[in-house]
ROKE-588209 format. One record per residue (C-alpha): residue number from 1; chain; x, y, z. Coordinates in pm, whole numbers, m for minus. Each point is the difference from the previous one (the first is absolute). Last residue first. Example, Ala and Ser with C-alpha at 12.3 -4.5 7.8 and 13.67 -1.06 7.14 Angstrom:
# residues 2
<atom><k>2</k><c>A</c><x>1367</x><y>m106</y><z>714</z></atom>
<atom><k>1</k><c>A</c><x>m137</x><y>m344</y><z>66</z></atom>
# end
This chain:
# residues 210
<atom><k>210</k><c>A</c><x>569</x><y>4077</y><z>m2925</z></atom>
<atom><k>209</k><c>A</c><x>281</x><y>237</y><z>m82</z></atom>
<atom><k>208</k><c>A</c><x>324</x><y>m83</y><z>234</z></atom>
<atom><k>207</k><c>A</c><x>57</x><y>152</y><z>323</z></atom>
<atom><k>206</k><c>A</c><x>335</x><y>m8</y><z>218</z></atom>
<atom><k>205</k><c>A</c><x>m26</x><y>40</y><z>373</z></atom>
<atom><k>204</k><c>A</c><x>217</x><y>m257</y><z>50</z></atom>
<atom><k>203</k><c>A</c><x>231</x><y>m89</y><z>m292</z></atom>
<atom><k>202</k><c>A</c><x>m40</x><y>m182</y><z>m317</z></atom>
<atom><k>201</k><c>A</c><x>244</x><y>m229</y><z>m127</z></atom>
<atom><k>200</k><c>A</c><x>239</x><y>98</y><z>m311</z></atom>
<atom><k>199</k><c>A</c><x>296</x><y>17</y><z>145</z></atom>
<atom><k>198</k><c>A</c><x>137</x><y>m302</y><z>m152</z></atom>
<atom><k>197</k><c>A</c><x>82</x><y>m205</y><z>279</z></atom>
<atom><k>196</k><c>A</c><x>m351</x><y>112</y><z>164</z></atom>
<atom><k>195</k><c>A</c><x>m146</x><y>m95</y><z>m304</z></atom>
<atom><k>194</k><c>A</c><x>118</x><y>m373</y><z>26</z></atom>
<atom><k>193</k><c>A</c><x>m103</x><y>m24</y><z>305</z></atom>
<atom><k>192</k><c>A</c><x>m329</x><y>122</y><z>m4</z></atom>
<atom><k>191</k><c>A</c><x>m58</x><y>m257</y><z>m286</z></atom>
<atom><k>190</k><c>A</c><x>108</x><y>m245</y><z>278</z></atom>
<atom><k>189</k><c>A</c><x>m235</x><y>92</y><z>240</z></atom>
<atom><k>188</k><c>A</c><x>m198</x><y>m279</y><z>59</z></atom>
<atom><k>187</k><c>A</c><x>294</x><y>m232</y><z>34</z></atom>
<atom><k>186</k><c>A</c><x>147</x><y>253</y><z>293</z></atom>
<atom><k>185</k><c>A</c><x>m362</x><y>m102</y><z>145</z></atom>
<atom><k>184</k><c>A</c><x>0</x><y>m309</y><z>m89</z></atom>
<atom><k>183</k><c>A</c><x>312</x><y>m100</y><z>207</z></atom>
<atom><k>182</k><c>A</c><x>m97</x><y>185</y><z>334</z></atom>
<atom><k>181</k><c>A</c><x>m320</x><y>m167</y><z>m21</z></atom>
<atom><k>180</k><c>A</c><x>181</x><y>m359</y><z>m6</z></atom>
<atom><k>179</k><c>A</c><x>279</x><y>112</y><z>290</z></atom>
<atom><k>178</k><c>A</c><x>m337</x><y>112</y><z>182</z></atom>
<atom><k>177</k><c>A</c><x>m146</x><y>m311</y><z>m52</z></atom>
<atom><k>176</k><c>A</c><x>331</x><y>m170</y><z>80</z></atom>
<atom><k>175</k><c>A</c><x>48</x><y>152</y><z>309</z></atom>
<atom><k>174</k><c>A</c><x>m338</x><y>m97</y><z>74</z></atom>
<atom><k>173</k><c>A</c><x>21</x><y>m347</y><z>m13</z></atom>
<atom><k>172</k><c>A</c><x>364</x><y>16</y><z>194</z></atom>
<atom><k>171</k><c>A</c><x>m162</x><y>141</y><z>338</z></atom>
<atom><k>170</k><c>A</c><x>182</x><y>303</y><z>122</z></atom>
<atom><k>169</k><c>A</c><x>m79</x><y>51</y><z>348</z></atom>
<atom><k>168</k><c>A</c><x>m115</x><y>351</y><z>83</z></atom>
<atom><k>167</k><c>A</c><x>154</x><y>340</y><z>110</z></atom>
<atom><k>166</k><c>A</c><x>324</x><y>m30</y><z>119</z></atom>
<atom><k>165</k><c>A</c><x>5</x><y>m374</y><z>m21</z></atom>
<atom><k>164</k><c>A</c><x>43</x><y>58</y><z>m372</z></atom>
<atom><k>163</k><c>A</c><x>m22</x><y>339</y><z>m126</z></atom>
<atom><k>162</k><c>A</c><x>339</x><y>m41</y><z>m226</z></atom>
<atom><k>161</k><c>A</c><x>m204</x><y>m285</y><z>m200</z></atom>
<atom><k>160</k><c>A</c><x>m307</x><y>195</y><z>m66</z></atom>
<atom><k>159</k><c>A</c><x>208</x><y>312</y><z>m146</z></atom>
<atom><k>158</k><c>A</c><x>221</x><y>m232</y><z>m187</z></atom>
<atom><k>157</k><c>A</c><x>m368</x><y>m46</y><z>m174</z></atom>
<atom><k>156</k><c>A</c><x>m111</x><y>311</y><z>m58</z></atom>
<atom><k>155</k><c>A</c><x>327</x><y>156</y><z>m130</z></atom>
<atom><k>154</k><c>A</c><x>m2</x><y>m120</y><z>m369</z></atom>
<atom><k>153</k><c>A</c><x>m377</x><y>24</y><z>m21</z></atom>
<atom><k>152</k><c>A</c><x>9</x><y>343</y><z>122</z></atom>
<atom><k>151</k><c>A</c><x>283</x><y>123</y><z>m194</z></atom>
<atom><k>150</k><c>A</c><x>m196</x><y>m81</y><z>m307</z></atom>
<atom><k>149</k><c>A</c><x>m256</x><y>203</y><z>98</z></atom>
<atom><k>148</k><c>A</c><x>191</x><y>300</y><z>97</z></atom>
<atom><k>147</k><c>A</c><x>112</x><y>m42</y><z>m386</z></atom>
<atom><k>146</k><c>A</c><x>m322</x><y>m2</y><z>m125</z></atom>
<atom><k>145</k><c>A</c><x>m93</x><y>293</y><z>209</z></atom>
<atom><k>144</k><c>A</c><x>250</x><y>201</y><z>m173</z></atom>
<atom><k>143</k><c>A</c><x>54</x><y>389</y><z>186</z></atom>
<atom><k>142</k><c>A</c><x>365</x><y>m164</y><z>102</z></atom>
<atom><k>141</k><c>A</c><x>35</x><y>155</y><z>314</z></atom>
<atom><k>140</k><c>A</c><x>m347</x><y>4</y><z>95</z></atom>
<atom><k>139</k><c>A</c><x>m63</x><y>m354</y><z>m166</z></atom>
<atom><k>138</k><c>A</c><x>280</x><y>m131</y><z>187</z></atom>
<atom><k>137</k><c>A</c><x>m80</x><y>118</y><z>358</z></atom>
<atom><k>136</k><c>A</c><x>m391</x><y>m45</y><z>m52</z></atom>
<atom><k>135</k><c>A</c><x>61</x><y>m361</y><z>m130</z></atom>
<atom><k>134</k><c>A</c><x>233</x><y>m135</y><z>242</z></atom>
<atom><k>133</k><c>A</c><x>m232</x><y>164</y><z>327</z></atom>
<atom><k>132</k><c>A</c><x>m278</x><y>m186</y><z>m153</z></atom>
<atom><k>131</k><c>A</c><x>171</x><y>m298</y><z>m1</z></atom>
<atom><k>130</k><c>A</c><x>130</x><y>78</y><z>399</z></atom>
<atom><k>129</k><c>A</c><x>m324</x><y>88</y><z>54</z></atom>
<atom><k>128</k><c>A</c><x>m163</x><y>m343</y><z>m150</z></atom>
<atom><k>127</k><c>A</c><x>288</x><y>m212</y><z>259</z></atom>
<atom><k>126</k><c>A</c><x>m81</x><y>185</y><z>300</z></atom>
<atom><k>125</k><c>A</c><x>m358</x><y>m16</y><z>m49</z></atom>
<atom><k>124</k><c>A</c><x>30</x><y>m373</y><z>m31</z></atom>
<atom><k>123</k><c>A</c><x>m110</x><y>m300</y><z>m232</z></atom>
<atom><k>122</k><c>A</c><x>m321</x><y>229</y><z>m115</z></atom>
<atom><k>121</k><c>A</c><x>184</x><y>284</y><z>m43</z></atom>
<atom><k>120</k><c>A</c><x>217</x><y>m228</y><z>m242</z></atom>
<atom><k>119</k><c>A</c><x>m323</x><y>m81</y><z>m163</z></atom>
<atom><k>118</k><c>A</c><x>m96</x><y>371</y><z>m3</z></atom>
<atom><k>117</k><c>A</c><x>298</x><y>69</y><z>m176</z></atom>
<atom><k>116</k><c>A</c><x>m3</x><y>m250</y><z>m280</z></atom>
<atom><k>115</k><c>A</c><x>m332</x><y>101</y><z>m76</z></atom>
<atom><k>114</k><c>A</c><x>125</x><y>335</y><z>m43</z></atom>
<atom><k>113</k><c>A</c><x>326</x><y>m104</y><z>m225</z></atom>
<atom><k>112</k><c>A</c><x>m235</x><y>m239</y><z>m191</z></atom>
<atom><k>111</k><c>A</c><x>74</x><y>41</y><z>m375</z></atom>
<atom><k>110</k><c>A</c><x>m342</x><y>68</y><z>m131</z></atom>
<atom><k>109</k><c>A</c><x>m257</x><y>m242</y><z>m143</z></atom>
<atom><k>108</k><c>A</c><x>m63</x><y>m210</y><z>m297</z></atom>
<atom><k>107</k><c>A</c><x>m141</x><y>m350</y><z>123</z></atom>
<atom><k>106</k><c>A</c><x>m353</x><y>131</y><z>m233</z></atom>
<atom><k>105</k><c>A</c><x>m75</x><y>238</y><z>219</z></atom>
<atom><k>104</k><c>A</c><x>m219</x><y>m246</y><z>239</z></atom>
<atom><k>103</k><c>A</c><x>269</x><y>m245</y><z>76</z></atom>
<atom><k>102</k><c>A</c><x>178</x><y>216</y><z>84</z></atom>
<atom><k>101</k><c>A</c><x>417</x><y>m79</y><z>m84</z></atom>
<atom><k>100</k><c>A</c><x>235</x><y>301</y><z>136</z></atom>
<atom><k>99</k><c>A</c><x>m274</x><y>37</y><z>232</z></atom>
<atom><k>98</k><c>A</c><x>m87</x><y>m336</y><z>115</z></atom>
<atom><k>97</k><c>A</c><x>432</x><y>m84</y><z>m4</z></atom>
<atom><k>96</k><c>A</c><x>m17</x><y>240</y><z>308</z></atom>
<atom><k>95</k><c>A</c><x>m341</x><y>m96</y><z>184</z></atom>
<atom><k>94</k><c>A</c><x>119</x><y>m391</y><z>m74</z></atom>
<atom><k>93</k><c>A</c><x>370</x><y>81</y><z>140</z></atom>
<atom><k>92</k><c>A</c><x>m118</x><y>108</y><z>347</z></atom>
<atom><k>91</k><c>A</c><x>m262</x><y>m243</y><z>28</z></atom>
<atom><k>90</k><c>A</c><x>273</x><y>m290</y><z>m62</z></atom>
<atom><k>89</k><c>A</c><x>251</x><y>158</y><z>238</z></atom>
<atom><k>88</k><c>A</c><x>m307</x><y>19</y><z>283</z></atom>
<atom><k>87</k><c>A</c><x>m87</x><y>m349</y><z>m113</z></atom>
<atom><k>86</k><c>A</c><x>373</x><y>m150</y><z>86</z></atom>
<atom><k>85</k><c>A</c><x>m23</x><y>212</y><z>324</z></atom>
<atom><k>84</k><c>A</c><x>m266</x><y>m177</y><z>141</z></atom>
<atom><k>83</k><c>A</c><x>m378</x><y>m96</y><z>m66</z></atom>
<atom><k>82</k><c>A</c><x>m122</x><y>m220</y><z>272</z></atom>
<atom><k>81</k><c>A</c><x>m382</x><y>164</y><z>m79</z></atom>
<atom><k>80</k><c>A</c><x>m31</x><y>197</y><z>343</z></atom>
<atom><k>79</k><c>A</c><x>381</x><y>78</y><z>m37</z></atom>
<atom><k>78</k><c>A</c><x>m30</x><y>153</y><z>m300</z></atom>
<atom><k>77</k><c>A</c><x>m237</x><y>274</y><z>158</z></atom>
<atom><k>76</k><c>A</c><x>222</x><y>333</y><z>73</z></atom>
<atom><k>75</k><c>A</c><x>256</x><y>m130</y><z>m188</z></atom>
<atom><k>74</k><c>A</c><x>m173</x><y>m123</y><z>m318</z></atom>
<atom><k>73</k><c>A</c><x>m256</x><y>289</y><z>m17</z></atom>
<atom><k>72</k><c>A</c><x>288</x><y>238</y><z>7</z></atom>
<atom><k>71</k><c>A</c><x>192</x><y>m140</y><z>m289</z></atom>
<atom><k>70</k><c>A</c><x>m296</x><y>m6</y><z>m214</z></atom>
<atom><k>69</k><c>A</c><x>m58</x><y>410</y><z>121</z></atom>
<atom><k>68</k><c>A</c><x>339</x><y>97</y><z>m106</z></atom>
<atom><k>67</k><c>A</c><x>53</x><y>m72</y><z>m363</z></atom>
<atom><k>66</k><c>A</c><x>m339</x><y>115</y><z>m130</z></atom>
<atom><k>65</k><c>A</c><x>67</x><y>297</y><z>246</z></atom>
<atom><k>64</k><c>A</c><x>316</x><y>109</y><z>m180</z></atom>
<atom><k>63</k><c>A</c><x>m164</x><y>m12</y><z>m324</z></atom>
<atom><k>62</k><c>A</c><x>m311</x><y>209</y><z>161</z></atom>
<atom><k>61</k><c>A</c><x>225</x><y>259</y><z>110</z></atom>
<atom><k>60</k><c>A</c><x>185</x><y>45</y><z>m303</z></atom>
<atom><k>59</k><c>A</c><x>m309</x><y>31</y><z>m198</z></atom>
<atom><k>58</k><c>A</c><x>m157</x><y>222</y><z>224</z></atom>
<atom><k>57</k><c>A</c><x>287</x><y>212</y><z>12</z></atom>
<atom><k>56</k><c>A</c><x>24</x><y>m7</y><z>m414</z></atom>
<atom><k>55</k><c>A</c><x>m349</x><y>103</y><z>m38</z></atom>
<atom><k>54</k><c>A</c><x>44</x><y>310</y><z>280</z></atom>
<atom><k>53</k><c>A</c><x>273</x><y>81</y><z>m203</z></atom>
<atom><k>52</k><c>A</c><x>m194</x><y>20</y><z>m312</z></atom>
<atom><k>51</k><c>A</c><x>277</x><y>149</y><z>m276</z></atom>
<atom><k>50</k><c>A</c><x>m64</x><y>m297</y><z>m255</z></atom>
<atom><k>49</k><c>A</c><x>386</x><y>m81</y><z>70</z></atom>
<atom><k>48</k><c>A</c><x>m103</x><y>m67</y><z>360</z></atom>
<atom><k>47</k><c>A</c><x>m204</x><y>m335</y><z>m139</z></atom>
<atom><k>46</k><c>A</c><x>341</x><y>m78</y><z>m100</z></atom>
<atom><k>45</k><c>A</c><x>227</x><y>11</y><z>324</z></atom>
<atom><k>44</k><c>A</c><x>m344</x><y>m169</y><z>180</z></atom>
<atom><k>43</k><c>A</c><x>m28</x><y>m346</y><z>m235</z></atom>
<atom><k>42</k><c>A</c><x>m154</x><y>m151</y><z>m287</z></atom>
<atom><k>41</k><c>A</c><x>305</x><y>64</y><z>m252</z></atom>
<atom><k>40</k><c>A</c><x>m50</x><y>145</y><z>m303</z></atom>
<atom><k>39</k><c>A</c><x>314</x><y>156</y><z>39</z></atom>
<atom><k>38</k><c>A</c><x>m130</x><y>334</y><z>m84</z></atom>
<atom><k>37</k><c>A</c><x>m378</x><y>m94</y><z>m170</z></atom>
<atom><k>36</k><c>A</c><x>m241</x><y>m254</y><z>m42</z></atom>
<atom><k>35</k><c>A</c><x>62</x><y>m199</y><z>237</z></atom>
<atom><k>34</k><c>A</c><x>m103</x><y>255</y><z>240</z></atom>
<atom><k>33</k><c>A</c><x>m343</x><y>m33</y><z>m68</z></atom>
<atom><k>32</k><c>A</c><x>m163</x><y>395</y><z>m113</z></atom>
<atom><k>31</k><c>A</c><x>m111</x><y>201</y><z>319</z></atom>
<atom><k>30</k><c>A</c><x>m382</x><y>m6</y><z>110</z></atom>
<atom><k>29</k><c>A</c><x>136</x><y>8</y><z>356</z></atom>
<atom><k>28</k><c>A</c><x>m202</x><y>m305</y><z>59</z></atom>
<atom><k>27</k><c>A</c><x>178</x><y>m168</y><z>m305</z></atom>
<atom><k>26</k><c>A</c><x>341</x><y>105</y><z>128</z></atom>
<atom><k>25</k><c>A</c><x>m66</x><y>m165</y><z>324</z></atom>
<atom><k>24</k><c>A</c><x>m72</x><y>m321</y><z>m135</z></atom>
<atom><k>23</k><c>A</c><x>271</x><y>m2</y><z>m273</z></atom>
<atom><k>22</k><c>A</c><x>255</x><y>112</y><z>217</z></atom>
<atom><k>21</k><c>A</c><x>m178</x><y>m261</y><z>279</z></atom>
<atom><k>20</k><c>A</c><x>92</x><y>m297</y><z>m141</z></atom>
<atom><k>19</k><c>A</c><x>m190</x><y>m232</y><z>176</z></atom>
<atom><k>18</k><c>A</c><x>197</x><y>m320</y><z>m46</z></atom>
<atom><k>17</k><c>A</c><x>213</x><y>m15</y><z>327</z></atom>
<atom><k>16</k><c>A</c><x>m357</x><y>m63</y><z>170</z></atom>
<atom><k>15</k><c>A</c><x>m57</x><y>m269</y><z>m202</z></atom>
<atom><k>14</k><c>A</c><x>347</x><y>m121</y><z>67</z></atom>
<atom><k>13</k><c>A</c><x>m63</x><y>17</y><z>419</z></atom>
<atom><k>12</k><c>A</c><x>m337</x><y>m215</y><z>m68</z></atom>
<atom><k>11</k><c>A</c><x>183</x><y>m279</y><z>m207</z></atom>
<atom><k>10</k><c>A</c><x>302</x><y>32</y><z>293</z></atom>
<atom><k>9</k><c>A</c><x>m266</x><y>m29</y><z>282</z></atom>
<atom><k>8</k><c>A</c><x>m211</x><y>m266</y><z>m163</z></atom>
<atom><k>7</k><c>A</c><x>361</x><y>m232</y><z>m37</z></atom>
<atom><k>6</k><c>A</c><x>62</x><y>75</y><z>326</z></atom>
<atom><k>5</k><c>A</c><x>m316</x><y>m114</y><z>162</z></atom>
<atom><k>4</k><c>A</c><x>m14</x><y>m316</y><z>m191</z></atom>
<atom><k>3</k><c>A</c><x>336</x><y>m24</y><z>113</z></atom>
<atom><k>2</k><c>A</c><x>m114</x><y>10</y><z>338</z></atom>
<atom><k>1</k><c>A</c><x>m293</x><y>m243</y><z>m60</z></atom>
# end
């Protein structure tokens, strides 16, 4: 019955992943779908390019709750169901690979750096801040959120292992989901890659034409 348990928690977690809110939020706000424009990615950074911030903090916010609120439900009442740390890491990466794949966009969806975060806000507060903390140093410096991104998912998890027994227990399962979400999310941006070694990418604050 437990892994009954687990396996309806993961389905439910990447169902949740699968709302892809850029497109949700940008239809209430009567704005055109962000894949249709910028990077025609599904995500915050491009829903800002359409010059609605409050559409692009709603957007963010959602994403990042998407991530968090599976990862809460385990904790606070996994135990109930004899669901453990192994479902908490397969929650986690569900919500995340549920909105770079949704099931109800047809499994296109954005590149995951706020679902990311609310998952690892979900494993600890200490360990989302200290993501967060990555990407608002970089991208401030920087002025590319691509490439705050990217230092995110190369930082997030050495971050988990140096808060062991400081902060929690690392428990190998979920090490490797966030080693896994780490890994798609530098995947996901490989065409930001590639223009940030040419000098072509697109900065914060930048607008394009929708």
């Amino acid at each position: 019955m437990d892994y009954l348990y687990s396996a309806l928690a993961v389905v439910a977690a990447y169902l949740i992943g699968s709302l892809s809110f850029a497109v949700i939020v940008s239809r209430f706000a009567g704005l055109s779908d962000p894949r249709s424009y910028g990077s025609k990615n599904p995500g915050a950074t491009n829903v800002l390019r359409s010059g609605n911030k409050g559409a692009a903090a709603a957007t963010l916010l959602l994403d990042g709750v998407k991530g968090w609120v599976p990862m809460a439900l385990v904790t606070w009442f996994g135990k109930d169901y004899g669901l453990g740390d192994g479902t908490l890491a397969g929650v986690g990466l569900a919500a995340f690979l549920g909105h770079l794949y949704p099931v109800f966009f047809g499994f296109k969806g954005g590149k995951g750096v706020a679902t990311a975060a609310g998952v690892l806000f979900g494993v600890h507060w200490v360990l989302g801040l200290a993501t967060l903390a990555t990407w608002i140093i970089v991208a401030f410096f920087s002025r590319y959120s691509s490439l705050a991104a990217i230092a995110c998912g190369l930082f997030a998890p050495w971050y988990y292992l140096i808060g062991d027994r400081t902060f929690w227990y690392t428990d190998k399962v979920l090490t490797l989901a966030i080693v896994v979400m780490s890994a798609f999310l530098v995947y996901r941006h490989q065409e930001n890659i590639q223009k940030l070694l040419k000098g072509t990418e697109s900065k914060l604050g930048a607008r394009k034409k929708v």
